[in-house]
BAMARLUM-293850 format. One line per field, with one value per residue (C-alpha): residue number from 1; residue in one letter; x, z, y. Coordinates in steps of 0.001 Angstrom, whole numbers, plus 500000, padded with zeros to 6 digits. Layout:
BEGIN
pos <- (NUM	...)
code <- (A	...)
xx <- (X	...)
zz <- (Z	...)
yy <- (Y	...)
This chain:
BEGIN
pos <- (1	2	3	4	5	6	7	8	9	10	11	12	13	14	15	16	17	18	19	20	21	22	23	24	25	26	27	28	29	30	31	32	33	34	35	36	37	38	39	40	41	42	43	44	45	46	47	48	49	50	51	52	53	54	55	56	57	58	59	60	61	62	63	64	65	66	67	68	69	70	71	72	73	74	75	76	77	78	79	80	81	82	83	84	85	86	87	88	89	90	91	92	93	94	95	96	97	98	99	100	101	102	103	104	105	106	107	108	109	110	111	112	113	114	115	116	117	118	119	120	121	122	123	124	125	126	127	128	129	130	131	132	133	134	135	136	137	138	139	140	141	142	143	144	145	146	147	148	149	150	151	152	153	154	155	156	157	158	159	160	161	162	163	164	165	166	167	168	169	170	171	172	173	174	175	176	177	178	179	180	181	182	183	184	185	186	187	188	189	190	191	192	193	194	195	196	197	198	199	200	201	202	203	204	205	206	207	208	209	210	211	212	213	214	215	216	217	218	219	220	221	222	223	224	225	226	227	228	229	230	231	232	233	234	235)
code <- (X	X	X	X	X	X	X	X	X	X	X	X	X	X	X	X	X	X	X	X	X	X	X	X	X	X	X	X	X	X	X	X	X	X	X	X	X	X	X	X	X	X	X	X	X	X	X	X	X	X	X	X	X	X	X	X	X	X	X	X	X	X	X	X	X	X	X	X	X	X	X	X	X	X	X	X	X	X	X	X	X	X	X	X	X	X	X	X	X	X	X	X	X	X	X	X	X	X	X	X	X	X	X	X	X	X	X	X	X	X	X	X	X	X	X	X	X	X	X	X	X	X	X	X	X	X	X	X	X	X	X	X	X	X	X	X	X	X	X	X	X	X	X	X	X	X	X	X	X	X	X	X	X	X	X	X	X	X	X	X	X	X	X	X	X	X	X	X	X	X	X	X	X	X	X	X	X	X	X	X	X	X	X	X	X	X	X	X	X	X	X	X	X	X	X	X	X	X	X	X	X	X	X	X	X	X	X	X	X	X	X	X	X	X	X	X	X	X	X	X	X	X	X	X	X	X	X	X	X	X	X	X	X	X	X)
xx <- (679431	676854	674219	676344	679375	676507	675324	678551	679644	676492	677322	676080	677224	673718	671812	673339	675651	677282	677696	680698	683467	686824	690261	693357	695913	699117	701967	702192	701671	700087	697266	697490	696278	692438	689758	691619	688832	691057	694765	697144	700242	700555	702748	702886	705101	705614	706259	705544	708495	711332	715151	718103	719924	716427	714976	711834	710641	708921	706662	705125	701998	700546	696758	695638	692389	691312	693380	696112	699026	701914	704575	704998	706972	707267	708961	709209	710896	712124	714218	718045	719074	716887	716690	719229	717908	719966	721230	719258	721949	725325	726575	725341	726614	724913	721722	718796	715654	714058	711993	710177	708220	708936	706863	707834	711457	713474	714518	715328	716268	717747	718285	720128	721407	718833	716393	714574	713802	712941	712168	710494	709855	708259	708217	707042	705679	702318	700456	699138	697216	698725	696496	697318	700736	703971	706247	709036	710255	713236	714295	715387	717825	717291	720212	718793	716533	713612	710512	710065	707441	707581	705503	704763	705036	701868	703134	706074	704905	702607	700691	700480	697640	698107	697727	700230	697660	698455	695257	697192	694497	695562	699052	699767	702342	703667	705246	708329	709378	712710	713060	714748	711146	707900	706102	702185	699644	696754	693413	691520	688709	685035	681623	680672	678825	675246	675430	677219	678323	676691	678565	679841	681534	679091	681380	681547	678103	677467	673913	673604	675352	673175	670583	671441	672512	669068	667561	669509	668343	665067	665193	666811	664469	661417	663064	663760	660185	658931	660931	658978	656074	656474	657957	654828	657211	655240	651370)
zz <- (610153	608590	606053	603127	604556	605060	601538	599966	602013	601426	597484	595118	596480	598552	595536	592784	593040	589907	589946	587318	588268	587402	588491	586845	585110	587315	584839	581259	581078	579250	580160	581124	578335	578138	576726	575605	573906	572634	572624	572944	573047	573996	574952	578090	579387	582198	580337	577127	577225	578259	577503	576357	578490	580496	580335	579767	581109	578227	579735	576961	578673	577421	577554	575981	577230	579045	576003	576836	574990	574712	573829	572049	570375	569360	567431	568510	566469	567492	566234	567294	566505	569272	571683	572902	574313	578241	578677	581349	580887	581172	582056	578158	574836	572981	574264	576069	577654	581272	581357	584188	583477	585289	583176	579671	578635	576866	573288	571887	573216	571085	570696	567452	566138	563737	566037	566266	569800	569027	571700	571755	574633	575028	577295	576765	579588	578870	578250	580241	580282	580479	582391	581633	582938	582656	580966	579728	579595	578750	579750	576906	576951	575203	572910	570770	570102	568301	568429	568316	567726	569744	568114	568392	564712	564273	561428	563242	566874	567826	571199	570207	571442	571792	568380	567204	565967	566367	568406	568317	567882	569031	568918	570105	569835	571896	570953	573015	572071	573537	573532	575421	576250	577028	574098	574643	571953	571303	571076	568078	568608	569649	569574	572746	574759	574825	578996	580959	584266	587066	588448	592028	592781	593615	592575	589149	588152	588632	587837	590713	593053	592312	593036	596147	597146	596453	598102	601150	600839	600751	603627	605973	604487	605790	609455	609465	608541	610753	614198	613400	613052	616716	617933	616948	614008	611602	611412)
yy <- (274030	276287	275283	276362	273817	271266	271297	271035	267791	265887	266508	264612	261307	261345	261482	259559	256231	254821	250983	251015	249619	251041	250141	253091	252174	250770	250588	249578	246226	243319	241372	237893	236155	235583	233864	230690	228815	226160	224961	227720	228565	232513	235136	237726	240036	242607	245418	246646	249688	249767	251607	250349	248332	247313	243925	242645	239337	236877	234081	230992	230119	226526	225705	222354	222754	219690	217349	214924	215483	213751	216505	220485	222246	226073	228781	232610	234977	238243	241454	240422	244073	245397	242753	240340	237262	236400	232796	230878	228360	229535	225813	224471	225432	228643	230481	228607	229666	228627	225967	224140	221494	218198	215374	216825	216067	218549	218036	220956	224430	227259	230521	231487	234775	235568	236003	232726	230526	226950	224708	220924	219021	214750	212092	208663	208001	208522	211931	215304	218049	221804	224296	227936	226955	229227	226514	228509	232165	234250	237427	239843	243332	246382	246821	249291	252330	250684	248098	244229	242037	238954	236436	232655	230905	228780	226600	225856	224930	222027	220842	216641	214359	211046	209962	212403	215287	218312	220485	223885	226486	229785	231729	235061	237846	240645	244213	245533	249232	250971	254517	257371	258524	256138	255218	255143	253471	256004	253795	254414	256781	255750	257271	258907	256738	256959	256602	258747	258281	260046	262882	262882	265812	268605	270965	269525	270664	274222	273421	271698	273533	276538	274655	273575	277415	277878	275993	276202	280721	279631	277259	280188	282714	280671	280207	284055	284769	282009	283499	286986	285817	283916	287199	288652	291079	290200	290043)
């Protein structure tokens, strides 16, 4: 490997090491939901596009931070024109969603025509906490070309302490669209950031690979000139 090959492998990785860390994009998806700083009932999915005749998974995380409570309830409406809402219960009259939670008994569990779930669930046994915990979800079909919002109704859903207040703070929604092609949201634009991040590839800055070319002449200039002078060339 000569002193050119030498140059360009060391790069600028040897001189320069950014601390950012970044992890790409795998799919599009929604985020868990974050910073819960109160009761909440919220919304996430696995997708966020899909086509027609796809399904999307729905999950209706709970979170009644650290308070007891001694039942819930919610509403979620969506568009019934472009997405069809799949029985989780074929064995019980009309349309249900999943739900698994063993201390909460089931009261209600519908999904009408119009586009509306409602679901309510007690027990009086006593009371619980819910800890960012999956308690229901439904999986929904594509049936047409279009876009839905899926979105919890916060005057009609509850999480009930044990005096029979309601402590719901925070609701959520989520947006499906269905296409023939992928549908991408386009961020709003931003200032350019007053930091950049260091370069790594020493082919990516000429600057610095002319530099380095440089450099690397004047380093073999000085051995040729040096073996002369030993050889008694030059005086």
């Amino acid at each position: 490997m000569n002193i050119f090959q030498i140059a360009k492998a060391l790069g600028a990785d040897d001189l320069t090491s950014p601390t950012i860390p970044f992890s790409g994009p795998y799919g599009n998806t929604t985020p868990i939901p974050s910073g819960m700083s109160g009761p909440s009932i919220l919304l996430r999915t696995n997708v966020v596009t899909l086509k027609k005749g796809e399904q999307a998974k729905i999950e209706v995380v709970l979170y009644t931070n650290h308070v007891e409570i001694k039942g819930f309830k919610f509403k979620i409406k969506f568009n019934p024109t472009v997405l069809k809402v799949i029985d989780a219960d074929t064995s019980s009259t009309g349309t249900q969603i999943a739900y698994q939670n063993t201390f909460f008994d089931k009261i209600t569990n519908n999904v009408s025509n119009t586009g509306e779930i409602t679901f309510e669930a007690g027990t009086n046994l006593g009371v619980s906490t819910i800890t960012n915990s999956v308690t229901a979800y439904f999986n929904v079909e594509a049936i047409q070309n279009g876009s839905s919002l899926i979105e919890v109704i916060k005057a009609d859903s509850a999480l009930s302490d044990a005096t029979g207040n309601n402590i719901l703070q925070t609701v959520n929604s989520v947006t499906l669209n269905i296409g023939t092609e992928i549908i991408t949201f386009t961020p709003s634009p931003t200032p350019n950031p007053s930091i950049v991040t260091p370069r790594t590839g020493l082919i990516d800055d000429i600057g610095y690979t002319n530099a380095v070319i440089i450099g690397a002449l004047l380093i073999m200039a000085g051995i040729y000139l040096f073996k002369k002078k030993d050889s008694h060339d030059l005086h």
